[in-house]
FINU-187647 format. One record per residue (C-alpha): z, y, x. Coordinates in steps of 0.2 Angstrom, whole numbers, plus 2048, in hexadecimal, padded with zeros to 3 digits. Layout:
LOLUM  pz  py  px
LOLUM   Z   Y   X
...
This chain:
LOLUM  pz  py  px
LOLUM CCB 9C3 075
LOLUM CD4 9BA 083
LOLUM CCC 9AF 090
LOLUM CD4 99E 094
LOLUM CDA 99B 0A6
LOLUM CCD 98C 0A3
LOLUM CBF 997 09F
LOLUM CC3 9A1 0AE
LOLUM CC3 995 0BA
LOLUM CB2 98C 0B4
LOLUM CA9 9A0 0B5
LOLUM CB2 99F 0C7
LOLUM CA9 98F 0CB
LOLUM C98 992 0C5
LOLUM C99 9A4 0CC
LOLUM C9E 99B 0DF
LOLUM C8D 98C 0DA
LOLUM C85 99A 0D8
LOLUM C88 9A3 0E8
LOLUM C89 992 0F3
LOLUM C78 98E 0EA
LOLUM C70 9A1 0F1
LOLUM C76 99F 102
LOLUM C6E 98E 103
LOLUM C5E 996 0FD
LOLUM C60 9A2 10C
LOLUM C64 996 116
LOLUM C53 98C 112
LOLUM C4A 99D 115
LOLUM C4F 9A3 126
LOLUM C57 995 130
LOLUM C53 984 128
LOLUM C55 974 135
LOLUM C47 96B 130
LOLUM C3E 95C 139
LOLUM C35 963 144
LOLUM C43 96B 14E
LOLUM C47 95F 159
LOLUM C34 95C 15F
LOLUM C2F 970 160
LOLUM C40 970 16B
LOLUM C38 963 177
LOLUM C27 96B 178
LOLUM C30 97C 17B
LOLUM C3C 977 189
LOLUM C2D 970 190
LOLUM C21 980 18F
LOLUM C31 989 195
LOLUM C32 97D 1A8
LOLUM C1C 97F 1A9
LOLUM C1F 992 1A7
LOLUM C2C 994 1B6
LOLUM C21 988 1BF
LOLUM C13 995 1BD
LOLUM C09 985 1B5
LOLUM C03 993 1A7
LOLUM BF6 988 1A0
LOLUM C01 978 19A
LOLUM C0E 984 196
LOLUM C04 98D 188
LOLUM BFC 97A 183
LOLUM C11 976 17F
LOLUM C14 985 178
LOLUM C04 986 16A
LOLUM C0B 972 167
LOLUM C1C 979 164
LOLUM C14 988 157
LOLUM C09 97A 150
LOLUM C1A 972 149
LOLUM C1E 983 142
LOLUM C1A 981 12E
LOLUM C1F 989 127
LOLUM C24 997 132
LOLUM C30 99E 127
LOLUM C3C 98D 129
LOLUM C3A 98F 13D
LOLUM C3A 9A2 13F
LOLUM C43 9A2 14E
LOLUM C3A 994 158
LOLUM C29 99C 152
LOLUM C2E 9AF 158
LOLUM C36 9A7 168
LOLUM C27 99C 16D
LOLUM C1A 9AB 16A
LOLUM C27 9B5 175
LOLUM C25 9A7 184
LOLUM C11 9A8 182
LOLUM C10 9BC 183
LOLUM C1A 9BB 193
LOLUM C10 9AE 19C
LOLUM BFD 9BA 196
LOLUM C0A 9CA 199
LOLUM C0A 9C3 1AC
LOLUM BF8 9BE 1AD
LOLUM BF8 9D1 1AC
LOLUM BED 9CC 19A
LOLUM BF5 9D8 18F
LOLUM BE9 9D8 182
LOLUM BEC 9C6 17C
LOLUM BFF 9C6 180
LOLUM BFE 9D5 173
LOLUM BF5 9CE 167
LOLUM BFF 9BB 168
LOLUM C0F 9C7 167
LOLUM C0C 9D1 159
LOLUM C0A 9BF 150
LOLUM C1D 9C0 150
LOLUM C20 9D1 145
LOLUM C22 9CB 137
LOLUM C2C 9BC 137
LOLUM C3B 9C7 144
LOLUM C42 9C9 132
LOLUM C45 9B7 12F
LOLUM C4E 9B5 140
LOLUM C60 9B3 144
LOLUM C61 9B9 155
LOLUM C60 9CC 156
LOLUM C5C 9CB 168
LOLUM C49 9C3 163
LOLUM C45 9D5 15B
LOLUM C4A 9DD 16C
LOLUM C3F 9D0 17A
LOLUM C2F 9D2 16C
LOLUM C32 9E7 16D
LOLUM C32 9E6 17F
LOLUM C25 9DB 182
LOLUM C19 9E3 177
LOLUM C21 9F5 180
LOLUM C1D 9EA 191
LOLUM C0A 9E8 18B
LOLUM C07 9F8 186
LOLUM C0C 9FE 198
LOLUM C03 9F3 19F
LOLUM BF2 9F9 197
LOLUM BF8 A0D 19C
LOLUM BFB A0F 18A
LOLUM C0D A19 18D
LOLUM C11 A21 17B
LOLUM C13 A0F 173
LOLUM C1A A08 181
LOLUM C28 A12 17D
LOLUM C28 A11 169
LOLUM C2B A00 16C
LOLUM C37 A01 17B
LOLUM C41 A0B 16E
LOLUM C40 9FD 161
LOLUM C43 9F2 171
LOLUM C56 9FE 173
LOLUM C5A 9FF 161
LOLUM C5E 9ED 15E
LOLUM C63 9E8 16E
LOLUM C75 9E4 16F
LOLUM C7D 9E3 17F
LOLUM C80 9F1 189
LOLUM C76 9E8 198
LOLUM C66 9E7 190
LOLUM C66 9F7 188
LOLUM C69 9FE 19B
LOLUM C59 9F7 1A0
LOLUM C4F 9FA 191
LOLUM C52 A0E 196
LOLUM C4E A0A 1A7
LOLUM C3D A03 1A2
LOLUM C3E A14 196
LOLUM C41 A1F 1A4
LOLUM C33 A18 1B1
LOLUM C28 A1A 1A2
LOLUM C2C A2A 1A2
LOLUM C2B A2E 1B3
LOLUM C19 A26 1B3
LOLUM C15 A36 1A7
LOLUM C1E A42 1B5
LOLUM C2A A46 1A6
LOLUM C38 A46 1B4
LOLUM C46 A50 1AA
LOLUM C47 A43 19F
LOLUM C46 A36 1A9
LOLUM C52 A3C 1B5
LOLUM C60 A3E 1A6
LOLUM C5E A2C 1A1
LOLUM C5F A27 1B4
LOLUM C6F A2E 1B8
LOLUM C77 A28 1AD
LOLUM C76 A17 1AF
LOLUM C78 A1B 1C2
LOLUM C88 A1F 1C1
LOLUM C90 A0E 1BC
LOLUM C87 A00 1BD
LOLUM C86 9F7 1AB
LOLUM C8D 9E4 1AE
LOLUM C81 9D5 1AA
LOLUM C90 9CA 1A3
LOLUM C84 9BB 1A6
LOLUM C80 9BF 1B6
LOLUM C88 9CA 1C2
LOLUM C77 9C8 1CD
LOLUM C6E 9D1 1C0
LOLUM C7B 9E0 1C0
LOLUM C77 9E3 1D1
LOLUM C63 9E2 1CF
LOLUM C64 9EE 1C2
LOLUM C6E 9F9 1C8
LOLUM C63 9FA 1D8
LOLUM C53 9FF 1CB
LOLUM C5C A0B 1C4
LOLUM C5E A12 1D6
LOLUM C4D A0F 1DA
LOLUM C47 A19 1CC
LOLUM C51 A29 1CD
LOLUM C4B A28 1DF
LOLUM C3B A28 1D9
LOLUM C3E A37 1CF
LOLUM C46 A3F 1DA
LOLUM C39 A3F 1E7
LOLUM C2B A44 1DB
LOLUM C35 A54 1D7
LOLUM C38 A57 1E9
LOLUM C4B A53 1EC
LOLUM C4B A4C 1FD
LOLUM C5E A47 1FF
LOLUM C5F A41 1ED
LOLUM C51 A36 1EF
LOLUM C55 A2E 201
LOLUM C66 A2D 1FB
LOLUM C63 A21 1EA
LOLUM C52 A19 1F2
LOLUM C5F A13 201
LOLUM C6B A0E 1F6
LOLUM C5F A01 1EC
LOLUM C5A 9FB 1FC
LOLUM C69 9F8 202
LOLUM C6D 9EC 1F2
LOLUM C5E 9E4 1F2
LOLUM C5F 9DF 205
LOLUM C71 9D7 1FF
LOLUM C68 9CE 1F2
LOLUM C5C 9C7 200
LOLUM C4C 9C7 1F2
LOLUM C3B 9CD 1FA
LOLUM C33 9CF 1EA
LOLUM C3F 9DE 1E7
LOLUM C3F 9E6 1FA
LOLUM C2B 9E8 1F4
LOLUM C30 9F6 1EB
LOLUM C3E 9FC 1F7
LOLUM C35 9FD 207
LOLUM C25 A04 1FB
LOLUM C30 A13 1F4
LOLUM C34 A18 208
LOLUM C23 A18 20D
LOLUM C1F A26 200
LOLUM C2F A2E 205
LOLUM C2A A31 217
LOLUM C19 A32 213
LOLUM C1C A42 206
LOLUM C28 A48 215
LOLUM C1C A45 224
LOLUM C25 A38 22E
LOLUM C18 A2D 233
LOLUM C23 A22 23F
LOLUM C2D A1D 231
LOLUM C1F A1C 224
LOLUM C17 A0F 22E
LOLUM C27 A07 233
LOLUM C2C A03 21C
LOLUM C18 A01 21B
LOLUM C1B 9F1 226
LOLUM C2B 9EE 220
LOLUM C23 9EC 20F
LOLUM C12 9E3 212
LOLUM C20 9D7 21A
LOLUM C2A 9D3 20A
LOLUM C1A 9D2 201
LOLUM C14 9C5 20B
LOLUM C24 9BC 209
LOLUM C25 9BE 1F9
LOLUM C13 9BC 1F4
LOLUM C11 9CB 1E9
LOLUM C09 9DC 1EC
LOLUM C02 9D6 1FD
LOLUM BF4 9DF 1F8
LOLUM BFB 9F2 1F6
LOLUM C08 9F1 204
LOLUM BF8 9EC 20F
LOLUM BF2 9FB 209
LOLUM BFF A07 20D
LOLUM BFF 9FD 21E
LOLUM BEE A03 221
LOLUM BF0 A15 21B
LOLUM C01 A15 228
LOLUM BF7 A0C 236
LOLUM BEE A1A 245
LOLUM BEF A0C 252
LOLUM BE5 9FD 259
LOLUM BEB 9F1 24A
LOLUM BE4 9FD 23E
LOLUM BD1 9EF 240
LOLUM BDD 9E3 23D
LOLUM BE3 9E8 22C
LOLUM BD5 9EC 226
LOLUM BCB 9DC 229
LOLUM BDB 9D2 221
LOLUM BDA 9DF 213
LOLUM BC8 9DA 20F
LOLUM BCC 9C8 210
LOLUM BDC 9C8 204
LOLUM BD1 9D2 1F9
LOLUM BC6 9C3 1F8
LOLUM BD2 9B8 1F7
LOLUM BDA 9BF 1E8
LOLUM BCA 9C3 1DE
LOLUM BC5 9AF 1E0
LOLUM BD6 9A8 1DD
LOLUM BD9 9B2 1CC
LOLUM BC8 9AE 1C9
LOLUM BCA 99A 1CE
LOLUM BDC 99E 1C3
LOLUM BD3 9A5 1B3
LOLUM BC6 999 1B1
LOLUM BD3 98B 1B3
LOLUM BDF 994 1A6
LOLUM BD2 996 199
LOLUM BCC 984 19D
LOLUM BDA 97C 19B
LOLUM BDE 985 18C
LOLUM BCF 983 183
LOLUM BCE 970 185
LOLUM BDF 96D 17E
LOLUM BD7 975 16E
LOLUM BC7 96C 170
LOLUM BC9 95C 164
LOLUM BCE 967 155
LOLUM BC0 973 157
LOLUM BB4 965 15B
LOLUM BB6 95F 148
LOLUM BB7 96F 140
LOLUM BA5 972 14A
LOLUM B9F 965 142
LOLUM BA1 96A 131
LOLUM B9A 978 134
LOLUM B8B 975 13B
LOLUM B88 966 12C
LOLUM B88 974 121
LOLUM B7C 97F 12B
LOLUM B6F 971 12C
LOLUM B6E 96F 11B
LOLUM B6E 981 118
LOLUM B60 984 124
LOLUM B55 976 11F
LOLUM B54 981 10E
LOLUM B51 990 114
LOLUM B44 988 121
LOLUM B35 987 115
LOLUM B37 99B 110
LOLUM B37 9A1 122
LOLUM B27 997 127
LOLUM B1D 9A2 119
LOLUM B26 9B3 120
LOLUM B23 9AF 132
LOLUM B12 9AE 134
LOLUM B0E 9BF 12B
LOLUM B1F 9C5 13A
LOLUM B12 9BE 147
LOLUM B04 9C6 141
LOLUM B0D 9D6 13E
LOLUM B18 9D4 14F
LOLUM B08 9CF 15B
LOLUM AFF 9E1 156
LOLUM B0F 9EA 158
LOLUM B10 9E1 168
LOLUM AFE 9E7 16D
LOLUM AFD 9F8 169
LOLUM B0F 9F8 172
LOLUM B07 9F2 183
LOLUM AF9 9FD 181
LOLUM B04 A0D 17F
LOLUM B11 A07 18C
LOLUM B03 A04 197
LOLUM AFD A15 197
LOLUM B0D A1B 19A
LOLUM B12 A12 1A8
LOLUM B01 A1A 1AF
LOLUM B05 A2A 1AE
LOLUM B16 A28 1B2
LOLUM B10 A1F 1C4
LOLUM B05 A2E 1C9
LOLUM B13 A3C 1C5
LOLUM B1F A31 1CF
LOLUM B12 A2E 1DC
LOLUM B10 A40 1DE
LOLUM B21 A43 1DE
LOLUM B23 A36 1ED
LOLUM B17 A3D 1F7
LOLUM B1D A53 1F5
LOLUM B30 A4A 1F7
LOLUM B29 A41 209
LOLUM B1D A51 20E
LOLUM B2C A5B 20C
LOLUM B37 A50 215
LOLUM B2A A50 224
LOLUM B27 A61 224
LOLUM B3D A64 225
LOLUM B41 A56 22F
LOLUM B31 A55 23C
LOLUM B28 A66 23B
LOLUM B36 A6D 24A
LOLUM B37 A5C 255
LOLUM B23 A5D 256
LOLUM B22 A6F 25C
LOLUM B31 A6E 267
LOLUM B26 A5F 26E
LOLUM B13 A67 26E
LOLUM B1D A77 278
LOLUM B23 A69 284
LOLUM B16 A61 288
LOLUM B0C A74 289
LOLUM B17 A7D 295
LOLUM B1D A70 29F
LOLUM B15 A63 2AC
LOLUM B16 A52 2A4
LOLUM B13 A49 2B6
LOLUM B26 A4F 2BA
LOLUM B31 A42 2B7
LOLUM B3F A4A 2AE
LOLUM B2F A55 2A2
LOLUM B29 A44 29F
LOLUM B39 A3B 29A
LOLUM B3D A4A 28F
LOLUM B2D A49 288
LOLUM B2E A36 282
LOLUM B3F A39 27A
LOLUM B39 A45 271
LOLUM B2A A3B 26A
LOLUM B38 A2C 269
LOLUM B42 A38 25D
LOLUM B33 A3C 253
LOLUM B2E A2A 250
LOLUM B3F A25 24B
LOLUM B3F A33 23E
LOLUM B2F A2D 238
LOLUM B34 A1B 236
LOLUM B44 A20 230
LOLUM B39 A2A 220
LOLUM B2E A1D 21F
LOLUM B3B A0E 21C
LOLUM B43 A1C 20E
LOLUM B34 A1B 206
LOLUM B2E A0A 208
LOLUM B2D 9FC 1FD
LOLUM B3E 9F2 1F8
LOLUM B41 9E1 1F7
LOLUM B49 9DD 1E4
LOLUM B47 9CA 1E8
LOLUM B51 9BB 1ED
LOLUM B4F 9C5 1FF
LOLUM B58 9D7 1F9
LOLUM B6B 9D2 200
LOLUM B63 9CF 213
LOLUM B58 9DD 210
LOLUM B65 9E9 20A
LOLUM B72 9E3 218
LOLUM B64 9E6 226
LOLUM B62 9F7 21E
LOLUM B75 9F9 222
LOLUM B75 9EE 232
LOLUM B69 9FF 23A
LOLUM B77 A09 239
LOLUM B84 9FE 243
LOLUM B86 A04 254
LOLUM B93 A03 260
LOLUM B9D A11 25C
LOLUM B9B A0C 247
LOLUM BA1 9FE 240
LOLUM B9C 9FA 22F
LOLUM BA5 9EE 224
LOLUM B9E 9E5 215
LOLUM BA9 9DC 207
LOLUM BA0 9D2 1F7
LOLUM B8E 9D5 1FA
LOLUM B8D 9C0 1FC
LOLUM B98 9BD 1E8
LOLUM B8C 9C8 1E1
LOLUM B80 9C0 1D5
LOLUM B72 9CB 1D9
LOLUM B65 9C3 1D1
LOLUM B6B 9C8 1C0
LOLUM B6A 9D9 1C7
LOLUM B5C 9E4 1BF
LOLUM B51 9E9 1CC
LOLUM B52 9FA 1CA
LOLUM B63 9F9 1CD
LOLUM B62 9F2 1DB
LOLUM B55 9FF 1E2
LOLUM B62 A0C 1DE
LOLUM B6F A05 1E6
LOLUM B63 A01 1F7
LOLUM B5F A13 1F6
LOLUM B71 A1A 1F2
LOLUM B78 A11 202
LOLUM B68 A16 20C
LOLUM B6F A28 209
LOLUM B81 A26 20A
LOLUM B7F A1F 21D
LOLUM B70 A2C 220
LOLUM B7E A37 21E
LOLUM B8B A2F 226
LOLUM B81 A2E 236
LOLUM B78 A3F 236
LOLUM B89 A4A 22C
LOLUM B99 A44 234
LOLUM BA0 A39 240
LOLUM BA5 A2A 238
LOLUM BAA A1B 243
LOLUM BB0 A0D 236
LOLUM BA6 A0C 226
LOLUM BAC A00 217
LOLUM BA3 9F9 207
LOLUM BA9 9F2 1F9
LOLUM B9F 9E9 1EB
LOLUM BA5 9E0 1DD
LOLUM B9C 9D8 1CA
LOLUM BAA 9DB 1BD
LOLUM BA9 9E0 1A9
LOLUM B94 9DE 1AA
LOLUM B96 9EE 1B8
LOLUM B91 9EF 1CC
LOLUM BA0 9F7 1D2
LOLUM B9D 9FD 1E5
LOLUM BAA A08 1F1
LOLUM BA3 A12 201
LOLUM BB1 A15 20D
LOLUM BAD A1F 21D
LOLUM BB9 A27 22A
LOLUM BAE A34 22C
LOLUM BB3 A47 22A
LOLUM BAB A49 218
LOLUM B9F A53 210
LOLUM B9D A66 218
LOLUM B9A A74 20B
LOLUM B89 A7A 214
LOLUM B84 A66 217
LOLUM B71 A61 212
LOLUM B7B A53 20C
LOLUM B82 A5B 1FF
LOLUM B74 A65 1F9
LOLUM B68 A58 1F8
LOLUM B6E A47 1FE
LOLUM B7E A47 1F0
LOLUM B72 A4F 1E3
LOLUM B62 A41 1E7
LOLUM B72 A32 1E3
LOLUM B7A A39 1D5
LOLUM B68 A3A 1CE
LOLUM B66 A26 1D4
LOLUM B75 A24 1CB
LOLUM B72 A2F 1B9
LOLUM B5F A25 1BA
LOLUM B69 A13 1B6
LOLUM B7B A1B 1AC
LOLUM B84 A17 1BA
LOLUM B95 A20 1C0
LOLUM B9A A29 1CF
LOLUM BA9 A2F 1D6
LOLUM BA9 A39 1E9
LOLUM BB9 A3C 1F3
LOLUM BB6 A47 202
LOLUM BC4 A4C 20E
LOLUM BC5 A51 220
LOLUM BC9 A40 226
LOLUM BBE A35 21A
LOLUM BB1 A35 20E
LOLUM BB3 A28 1FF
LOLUM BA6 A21 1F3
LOLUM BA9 A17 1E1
LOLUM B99 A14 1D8
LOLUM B98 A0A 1C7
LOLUM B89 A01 1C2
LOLUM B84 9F8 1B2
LOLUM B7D 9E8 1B5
């Protein structure tokens, strides 16, 4: 049968409806312009200004607007993946990479629906970015690979292996680090955008082979690329990248024992930190690690008063952030709690009546519980007392007998064989009965009563204050933000007594002269850092046998933490209580 040219022509034309007709349909799907474009642009371009600003708190208001208009988020698939993008970067540098995580992930399944490729790659990174950031290195890399399989310049694929290779070189898998290094060292990969950003790159890149280089021991390599970056980077005139310059050349002198020139980057750095506001804290740090001379006081005082600058300023910054961000969401909520709680009331005034029949007999049953429960505790507690009592008392006889039993002989032969009316006999002897009433003071206020009260900071700092003298300074940092009163008390009588035998032991064991504490409340924990010059613990100290084993004890008795660092020119502490 043959087919007219008529016929033809009309199966042409429905066949090209039909195909106009499905790419309208796709077209509806992934990249409709509908109404609400031109409002989620505004509120964008403004979260986008906040965020630069580092006004995080009215950027992420603007941005949950600009998702709010998202419905559905299909039609706006690009706006939607790029807008969750901008709020995992603003939590990303809050270092909060929990929530940037899980506000990113939102955007997995709708990268699909987009028609920029380059969204795919900034999600894979950022999510590569968080996963570093929590230490958690085998997913950063998964999705760093993602991250390099659909990006499309050359430029951004350069520094996605760059973040690959420091990744790798965090996991001291140097080899493969160093293979991905060089080769992007050889010819710097051009940001066509920004010719800038061509020569930051290439300068990490640089940085990070130096890096390698100087953890596999390759002097010349490394001081030759670690230079080289510094060199581009002072060009640029940027502090905020120097940091890192200056940082890599302290650990390059310091590995190969050139103090000079380890103090002189250690200063160059803390410098460009303070320019640049970033890092002040670890390049004061390796300032005081660098330091043997007079300024060393200096630093450390201004170390301890940046440290507590920070912790309230991220703490003032938090609670703003979260403020902020909760009151723009409060009106909603507000409603929606009142529904709720409608439905409870009504709910519990039914189940009202049955609970006042089953809590009486829970009364009854719970009041003779609780009396046999004191009876029984009470007995306990009382036999308990008397073991610990007698405990107390063998632990203090003992102590007497060690400590006393030789300075009271050594004095009853003094005053025995020699003529107490001579002036010199008699000045011996008094020193002698001096020493033994110190010691017995010393054991007494070891064993006496502690003060868990409003009075236990002044108590426990005039505990300390006795070991000041003229040749030890002691420095304390956070005893006055600690809330101690939600302390329990017998916490606090561990850690009165743990001190008591860490500065027992600094003034009897080594020869300490500057003496730093550290407390801090974070995560419901007491964490608390002892930091002595001293010459450390000796393998045949008493210390050791029974002062180390009398605080790790402390320590078990309340499921705390302790971690002892003791080398020939200090003698460090870090011990973590639950509160």
């Amino acid at each position: 049968m043959k087919i007219s040219p008529l016929i033809k022509i009309l199966f042409f034309l429905v066949t090209l409806l039909f195909l106009i007709a499905s790419c309208e349909k796709k077209k509806h799907v992934y990249s409709k312009n509908t109404e609400n474009t031109a409002e989620i642009y505004q509120w964008v371009k403004k979260g986008e200004r906040l965020s630069n600003t580092f006004q995080d708190d009215s950027a992420v208001f603007c941005f949950n607007k600009a998702l709010s208009l998202c419905v559905p988020k299909k039609d706006y698939a690009n706006q939607y993946v790029y807008i969750l993008t901008q709020k995992g970067y603003i939590y990303n540098r809050i270092e909060d990479y929990y929530t940037s995580e899980s506000i990113v992930s939102k955007a997995l399944p709708y990268l699909k629906y987009t028609s920029r490729p380059r969204f795919s790659q900034m999600i894979y990174k950022l999510i590569a970015d968080n996963y570093y950031g929590m230490y958690d290195y085998d997913n950063a890399l998964i999705y760093h690979q993602k991250a390099l399989e659909t990006a499309i310049s050359q430029f951004r694929k350069a520094q996605i292996k760059c973040d690959i290779a420091f990744i790798y070189l965090q996991q001291k898998k140097y080899s493969k680090a160093i293979n991905l290094l060089e080769e992007l060292a050889k010819k710097k990969t051009e940001d066509k955008t920004d010719s800038l950003n061509t020569e930051y790159q290439h300068a990490f890149v640089l940085y990070d082979l130096g890096l390698c280089y100087l953890r596999t021991d390759k002097p010349k390599e490394a001081l030759e690329n670690l230079t080289k970056s510094l060199n581009i980077n002072l060009k640029a005139n940027d502090e905020s990248f120097l940091v890192g310059n200056y940082h890599s050349l302290y650990l390059y002198y310091k590995k190969y024992n050139n103090p000079k020139l380890k103090k002189f980057y250690a200063q160059k750095g803390y410098f460009s930190a303070s320019k640049a506001k970033s890092y002040e804290l670890n390049a004061l740090a390796e300032l005081i690690e660098a330091e043997e001379g007079k300024n060393l006081k200096k630093y450390i005082n201004l170390y301890i008063k940046l440290t507590d600058s920070i912790t309230i300023s991220k703490r003032k910054a938090k609670n703003q952030f979260a403020t902020k961000i909760y009151d723009s969401q409060k009106d909603k909520e507000e409603n929606l709690q009142l529904k709720k709680e409608k439905a409870e009331n009504e709910l519990q005034l039914a189940r009202q009546k049955n609970r006042s029949k089953i809590l009486y007999i829970v009364i009854f049953v719970s009041l003779f519980a609780l009396l046999f429960l004191i009876i029984h505790i009470r007995l306990k507690v009382k036999r308990e007392k008397n073991e610990i009592i007698l405990k107390s008392e063998i632990r203090i006889s003992n102590k007497l007998q060690e400590e006393l039993s030789k300075n009271v002989y050594q004095t009853f032969l003094l005053a025995k064989n020699n003529d107490l009316e001579n002036a010199d006999n008699k000045e011996k002897f008094i020193s002698s009965l001096n020493d033994i009433y110190s010691k017995t003071r010393n054991i007494s206020k070891e064993n006496s009563k502690i003060s868990t009260d409003e009075k236990y900071l002044s108590s426990l700092k005039e505990m300390i204050s006795e070991y000041k003298t003229r040749d030890v300074n002691i420095l304390l940092n956070g005893f006055d933000n600690v809330s101690w009163n939600t302390i329990n008390k017998n916490k606090k009588i561990v850690l009165f007594r743990i001190l008591q035998e860490l500065f027992l032991n600094m003034k009897t064991h080594n020869t300490a002269t500057l003496v730093s504490i550290s407390v801090k409340s974070q995560d419901k924990n007491l964490d608390l850092v002892y930091i002595d010059n001293g010459n450390g613990i000796k393998s045949n100290s008493r210390f050791l046998k029974k002062g180390l084993q009398n605080i790790e004890n402390r320590i078990k008795s309340v499921k705390g933490q302790i971690d002892i660092h003791s080398l020939d020119n200090s003698f460090k502490v870090f011990i973590k209580l639950p509160m």
